[in-house]
Backbone as JSON Lines, residues from 0, in Angstrom:
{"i":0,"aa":"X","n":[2.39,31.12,12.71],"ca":[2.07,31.01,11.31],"c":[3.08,30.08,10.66]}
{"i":1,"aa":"X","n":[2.56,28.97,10.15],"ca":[3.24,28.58,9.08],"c":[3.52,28.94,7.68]}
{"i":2,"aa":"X","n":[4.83,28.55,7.36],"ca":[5.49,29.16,5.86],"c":[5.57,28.0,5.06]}
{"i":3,"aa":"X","n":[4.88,27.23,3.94],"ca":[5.46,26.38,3.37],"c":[6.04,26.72,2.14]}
{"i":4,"aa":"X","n":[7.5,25.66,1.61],"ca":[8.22,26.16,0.69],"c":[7.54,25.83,-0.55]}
{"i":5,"aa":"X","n":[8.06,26.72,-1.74],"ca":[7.21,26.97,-3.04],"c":[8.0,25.83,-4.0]}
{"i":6,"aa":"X","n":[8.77,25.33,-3.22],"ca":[10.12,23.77,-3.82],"c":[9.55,22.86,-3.78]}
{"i":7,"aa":"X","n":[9.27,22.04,-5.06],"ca":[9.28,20.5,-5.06],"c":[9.96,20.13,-4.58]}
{"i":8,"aa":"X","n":[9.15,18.64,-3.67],"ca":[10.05,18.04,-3.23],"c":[11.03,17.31,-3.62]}
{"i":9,"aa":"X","n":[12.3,16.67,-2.83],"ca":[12.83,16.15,-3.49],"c":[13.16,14.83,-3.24]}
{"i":10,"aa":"X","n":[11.99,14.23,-1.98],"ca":[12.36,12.8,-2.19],"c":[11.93,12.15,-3.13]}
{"i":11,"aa":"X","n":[12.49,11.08,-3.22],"ca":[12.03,9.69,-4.55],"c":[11.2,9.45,-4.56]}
{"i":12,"aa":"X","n":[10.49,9.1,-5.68],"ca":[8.82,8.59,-5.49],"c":[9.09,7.3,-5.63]}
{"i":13,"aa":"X","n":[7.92,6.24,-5.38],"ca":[8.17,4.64,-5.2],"c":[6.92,4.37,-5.52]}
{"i":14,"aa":"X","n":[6.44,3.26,-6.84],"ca":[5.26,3.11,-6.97],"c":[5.46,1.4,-6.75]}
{"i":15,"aa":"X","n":[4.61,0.66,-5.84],"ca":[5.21,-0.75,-5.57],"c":[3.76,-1.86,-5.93]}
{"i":16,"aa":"X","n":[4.06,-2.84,-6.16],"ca":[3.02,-3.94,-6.38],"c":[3.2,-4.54,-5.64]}
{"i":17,"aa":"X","n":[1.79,-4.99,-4.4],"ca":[2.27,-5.82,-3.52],"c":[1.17,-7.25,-3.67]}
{"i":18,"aa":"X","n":[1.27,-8.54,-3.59],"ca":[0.65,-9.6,-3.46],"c":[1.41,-9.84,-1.9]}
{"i":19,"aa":"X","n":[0.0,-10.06,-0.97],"ca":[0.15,-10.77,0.52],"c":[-0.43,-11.95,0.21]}
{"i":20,"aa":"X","n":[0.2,-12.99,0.86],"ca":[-0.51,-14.27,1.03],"c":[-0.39,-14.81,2.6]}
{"i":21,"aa":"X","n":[-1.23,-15.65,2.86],"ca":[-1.39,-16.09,4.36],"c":[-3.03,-16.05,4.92]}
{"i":22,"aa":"X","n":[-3.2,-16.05,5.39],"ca":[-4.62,-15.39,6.71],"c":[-4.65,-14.05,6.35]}
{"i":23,"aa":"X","n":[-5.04,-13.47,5.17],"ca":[-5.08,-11.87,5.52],"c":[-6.34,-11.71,4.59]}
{"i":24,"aa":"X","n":[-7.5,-11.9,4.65],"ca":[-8.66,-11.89,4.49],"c":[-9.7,-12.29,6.08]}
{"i":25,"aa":"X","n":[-10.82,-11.31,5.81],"ca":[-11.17,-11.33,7.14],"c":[-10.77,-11.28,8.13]}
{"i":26,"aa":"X","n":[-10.06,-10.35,8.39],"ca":[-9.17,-10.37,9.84],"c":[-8.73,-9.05,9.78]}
{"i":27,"aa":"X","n":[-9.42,-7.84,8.86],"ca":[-9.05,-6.52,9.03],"c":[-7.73,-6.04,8.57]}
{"i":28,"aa":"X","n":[-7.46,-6.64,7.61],"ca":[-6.24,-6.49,7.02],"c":[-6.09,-5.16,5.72]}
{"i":29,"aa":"X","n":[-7.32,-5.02,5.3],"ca":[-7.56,-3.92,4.25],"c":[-7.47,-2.98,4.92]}
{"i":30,"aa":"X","n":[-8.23,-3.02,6.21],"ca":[-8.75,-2.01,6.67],"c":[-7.34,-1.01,7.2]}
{"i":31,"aa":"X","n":[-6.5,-2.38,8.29],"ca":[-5.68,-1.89,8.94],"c":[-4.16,-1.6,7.33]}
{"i":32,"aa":"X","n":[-4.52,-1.77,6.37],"ca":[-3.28,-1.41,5.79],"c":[-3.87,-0.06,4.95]}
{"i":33,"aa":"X","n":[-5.41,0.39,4.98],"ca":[-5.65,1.47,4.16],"c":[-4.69,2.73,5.13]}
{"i":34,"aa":"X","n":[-4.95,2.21,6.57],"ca":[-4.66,3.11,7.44],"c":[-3.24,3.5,7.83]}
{"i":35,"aa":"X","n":[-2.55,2.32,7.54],"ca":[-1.06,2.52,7.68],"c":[-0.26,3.19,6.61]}
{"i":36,"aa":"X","n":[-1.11,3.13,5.3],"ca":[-0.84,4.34,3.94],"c":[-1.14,5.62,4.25]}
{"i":37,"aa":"X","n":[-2.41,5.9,4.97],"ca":[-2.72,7.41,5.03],"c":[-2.3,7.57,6.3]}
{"i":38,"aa":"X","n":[-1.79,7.36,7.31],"ca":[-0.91,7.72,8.18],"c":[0.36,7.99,7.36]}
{"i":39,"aa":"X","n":[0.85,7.28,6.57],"ca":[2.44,7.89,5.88],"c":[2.08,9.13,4.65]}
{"i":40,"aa":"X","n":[1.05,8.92,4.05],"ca":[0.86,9.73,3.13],"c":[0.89,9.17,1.99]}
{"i":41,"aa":"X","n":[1.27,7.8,1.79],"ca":[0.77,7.18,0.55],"c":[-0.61,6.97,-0.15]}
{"i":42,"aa":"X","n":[-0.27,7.24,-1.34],"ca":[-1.5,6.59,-2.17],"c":[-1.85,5.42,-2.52]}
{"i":43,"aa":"X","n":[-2.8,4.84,-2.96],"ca":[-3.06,3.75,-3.69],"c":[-4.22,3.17,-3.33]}
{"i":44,"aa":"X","n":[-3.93,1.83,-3.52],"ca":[-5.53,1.11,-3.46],"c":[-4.84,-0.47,-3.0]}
{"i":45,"aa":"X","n":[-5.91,-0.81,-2.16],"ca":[-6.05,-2.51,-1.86],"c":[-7.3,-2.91,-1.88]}
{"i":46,"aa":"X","n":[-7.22,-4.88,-2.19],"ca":[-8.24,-5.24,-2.38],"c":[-8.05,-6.93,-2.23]}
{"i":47,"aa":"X","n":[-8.96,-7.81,-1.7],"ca":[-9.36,-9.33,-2.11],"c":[-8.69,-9.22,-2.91]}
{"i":48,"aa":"X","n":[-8.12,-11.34,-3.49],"ca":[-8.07,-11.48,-4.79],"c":[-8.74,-12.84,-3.74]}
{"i":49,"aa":"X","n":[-9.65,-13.4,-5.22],"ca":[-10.02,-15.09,-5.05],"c":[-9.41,-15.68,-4.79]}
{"i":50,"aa":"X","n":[-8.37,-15.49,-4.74],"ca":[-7.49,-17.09,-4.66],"c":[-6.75,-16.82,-2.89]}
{"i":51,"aa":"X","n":[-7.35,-15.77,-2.37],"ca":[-7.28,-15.36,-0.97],"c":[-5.95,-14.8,-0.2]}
{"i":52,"aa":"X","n":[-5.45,-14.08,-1.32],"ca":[-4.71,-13.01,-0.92],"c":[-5.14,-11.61,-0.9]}
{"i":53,"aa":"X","n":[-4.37,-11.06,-0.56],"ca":[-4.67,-9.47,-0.92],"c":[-3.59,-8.85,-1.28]}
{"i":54,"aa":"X","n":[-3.83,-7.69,-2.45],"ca":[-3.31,-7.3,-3.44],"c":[-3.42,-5.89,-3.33]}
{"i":55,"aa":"X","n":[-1.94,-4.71,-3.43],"ca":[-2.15,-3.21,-3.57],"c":[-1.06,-2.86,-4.09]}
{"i":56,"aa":"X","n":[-1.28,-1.72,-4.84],"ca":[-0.72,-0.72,-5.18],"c":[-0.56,0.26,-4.48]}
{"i":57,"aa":"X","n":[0.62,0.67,-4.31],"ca":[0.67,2.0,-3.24],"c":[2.38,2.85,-4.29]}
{"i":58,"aa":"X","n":[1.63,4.1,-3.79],"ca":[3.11,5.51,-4.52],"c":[3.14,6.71,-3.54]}
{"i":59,"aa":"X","n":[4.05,6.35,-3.14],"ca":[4.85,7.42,-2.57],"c":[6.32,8.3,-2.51]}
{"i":60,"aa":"X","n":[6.51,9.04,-1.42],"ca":[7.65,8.98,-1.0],"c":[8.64,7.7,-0.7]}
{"i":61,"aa":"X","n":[9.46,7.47,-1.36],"ca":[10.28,6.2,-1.11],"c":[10.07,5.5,0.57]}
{"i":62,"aa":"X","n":[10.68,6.37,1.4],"ca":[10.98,5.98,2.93],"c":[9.79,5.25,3.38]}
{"i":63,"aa":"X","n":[8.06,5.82,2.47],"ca":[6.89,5.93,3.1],"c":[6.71,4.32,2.6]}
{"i":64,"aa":"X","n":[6.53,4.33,1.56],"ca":[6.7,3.35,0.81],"c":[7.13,1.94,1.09]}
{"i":65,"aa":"X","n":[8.51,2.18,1.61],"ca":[8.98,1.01,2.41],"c":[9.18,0.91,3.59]}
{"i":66,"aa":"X","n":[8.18,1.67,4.5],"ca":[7.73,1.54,5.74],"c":[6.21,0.44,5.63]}
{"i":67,"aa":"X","n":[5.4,1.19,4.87],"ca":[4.01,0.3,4.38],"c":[4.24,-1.11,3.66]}
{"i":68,"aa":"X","n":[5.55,-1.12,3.54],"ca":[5.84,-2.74,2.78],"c":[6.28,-3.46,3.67]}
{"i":69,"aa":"X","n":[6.56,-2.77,4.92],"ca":[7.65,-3.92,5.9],"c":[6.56,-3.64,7.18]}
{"i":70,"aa":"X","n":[5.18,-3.13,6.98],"ca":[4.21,-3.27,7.57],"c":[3.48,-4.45,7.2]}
{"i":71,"aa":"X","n":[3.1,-4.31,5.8],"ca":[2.92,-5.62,5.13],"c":[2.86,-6.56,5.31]}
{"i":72,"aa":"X","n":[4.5,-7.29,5.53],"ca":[5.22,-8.21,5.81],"c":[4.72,-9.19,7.17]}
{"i":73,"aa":"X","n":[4.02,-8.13,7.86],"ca":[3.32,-8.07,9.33],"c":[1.88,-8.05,9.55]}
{"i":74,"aa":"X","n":[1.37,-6.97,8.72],"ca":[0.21,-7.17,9.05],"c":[-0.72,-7.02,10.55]}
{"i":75,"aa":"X","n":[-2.32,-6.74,10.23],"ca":[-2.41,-7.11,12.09],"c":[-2.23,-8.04,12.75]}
{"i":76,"aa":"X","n":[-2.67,-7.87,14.06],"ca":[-2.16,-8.8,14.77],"c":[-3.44,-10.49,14.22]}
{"i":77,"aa":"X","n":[-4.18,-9.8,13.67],"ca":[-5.16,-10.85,13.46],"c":[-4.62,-12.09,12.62]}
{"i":78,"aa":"X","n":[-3.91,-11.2,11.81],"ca":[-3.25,-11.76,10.4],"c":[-1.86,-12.82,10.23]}
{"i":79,"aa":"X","n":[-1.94,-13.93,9.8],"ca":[-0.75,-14.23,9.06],"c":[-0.26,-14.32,8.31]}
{"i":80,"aa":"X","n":[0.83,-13.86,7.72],"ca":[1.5,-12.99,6.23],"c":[2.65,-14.13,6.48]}
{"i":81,"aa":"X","n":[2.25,-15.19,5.5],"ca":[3.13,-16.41,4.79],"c":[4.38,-16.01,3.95]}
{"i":82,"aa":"X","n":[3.43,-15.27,2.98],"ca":[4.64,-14.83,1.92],"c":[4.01,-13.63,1.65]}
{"i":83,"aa":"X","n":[5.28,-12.59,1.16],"ca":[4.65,-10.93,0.62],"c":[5.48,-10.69,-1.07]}
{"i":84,"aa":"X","n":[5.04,-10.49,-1.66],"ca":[5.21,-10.51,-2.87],"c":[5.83,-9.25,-3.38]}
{"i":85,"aa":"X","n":[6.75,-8.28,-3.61],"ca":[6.9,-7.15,-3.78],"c":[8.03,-6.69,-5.16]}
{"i":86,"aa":"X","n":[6.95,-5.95,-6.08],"ca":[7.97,-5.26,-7.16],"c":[7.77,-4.0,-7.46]}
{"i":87,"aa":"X","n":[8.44,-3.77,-8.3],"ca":[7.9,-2.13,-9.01],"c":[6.9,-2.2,-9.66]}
{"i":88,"aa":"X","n":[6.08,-1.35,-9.44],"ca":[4.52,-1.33,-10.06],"c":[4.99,-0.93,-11.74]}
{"i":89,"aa":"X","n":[4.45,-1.77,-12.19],"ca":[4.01,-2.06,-13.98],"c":[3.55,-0.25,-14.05]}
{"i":90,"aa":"X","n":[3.7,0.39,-15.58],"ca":[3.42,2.22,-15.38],"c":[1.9,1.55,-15.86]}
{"i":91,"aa":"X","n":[1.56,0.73,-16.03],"ca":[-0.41,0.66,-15.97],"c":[-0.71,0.77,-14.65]}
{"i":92,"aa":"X","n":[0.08,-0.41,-13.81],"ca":[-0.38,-0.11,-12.52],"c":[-0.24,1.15,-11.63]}
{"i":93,"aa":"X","n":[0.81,1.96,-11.88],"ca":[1.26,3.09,-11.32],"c":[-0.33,4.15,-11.65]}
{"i":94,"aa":"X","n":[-1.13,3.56,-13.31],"ca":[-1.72,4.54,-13.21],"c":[-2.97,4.69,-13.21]}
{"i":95,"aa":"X","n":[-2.95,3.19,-12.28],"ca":[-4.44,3.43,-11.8],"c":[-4.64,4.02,-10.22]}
{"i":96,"aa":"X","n":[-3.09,4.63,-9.52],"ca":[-3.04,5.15,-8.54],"c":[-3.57,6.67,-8.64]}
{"i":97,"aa":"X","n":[-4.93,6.88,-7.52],"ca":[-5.46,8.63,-7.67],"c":[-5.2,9.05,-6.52]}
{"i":98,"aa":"X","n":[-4.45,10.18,-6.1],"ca":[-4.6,10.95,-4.6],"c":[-5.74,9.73,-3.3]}
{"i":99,"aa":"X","n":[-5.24,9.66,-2.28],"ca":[-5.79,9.38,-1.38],"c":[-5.71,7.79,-1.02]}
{"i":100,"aa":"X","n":[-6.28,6.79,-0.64],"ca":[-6.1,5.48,-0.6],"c":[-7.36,5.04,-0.61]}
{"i":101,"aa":"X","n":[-8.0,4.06,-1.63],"ca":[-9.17,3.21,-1.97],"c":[-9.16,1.88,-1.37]}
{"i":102,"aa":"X","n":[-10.35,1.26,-1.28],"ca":[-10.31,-0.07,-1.29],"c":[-10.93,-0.61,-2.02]}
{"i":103,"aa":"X","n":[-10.71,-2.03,-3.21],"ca":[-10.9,-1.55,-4.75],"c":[-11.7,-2.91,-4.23]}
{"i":104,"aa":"X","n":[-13.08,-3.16,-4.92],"ca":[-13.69,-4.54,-5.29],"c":[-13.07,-5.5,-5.4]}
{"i":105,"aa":"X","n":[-13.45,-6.95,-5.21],"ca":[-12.54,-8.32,-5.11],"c":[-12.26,-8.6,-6.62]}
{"i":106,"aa":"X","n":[-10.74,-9.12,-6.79],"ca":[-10.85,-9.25,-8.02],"c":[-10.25,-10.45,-8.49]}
């Protein structure tokens, strides 16, 4: 039987804005980064942008957070990640983050 504690946690939360640029359209790059969030337990959302990057918001646990950013950086193997763009998510952007991980329409 498991016991879980009735304590908030107490790691840091991290809400991050990321712009990828490179080859990371068509090549399974949404797909493979929805998956590398819900393997850590992050939230958020990715998506296209026109101008042929891809763009997410993700909040988590700090550690989780900047595990999925230095995944990023990488990408699949399909992918080449030129430049990665990374700040603290704007509190608009923080709050369009809901439980679970989306993949949001091209925008």
């Amino acid at each position: 039987m498991r016991i879980r504690s009735a304590q908030p946690s107490t790691l840091p939360v991290a809400t991050a804005h990321l712009s990828i640029h490179g080859i990371v359209q068509g090549v399974g790059y949404r797909d493979a980064f929805s998956l590398q969030a819900l393997e850590r337990g992050v939230h958020g959302w990715v998506r296209n942008r026109r101008d042929g990057s891809v763009e997410a918001v993700i909040q988590g646990d700090a550690y989780a957070v900047e595990a999925v950013i230095r995944w990023a950086g990488r990408g699949p193997a399909a992918a080449r990640v030129d430049r990665l763009d990374n700040r603290a998510a704007s509190t608009d952007e923080a709050a369009t983050v809901q439980p679970g991980f989306r993949r949001l329409p091209t925008a």
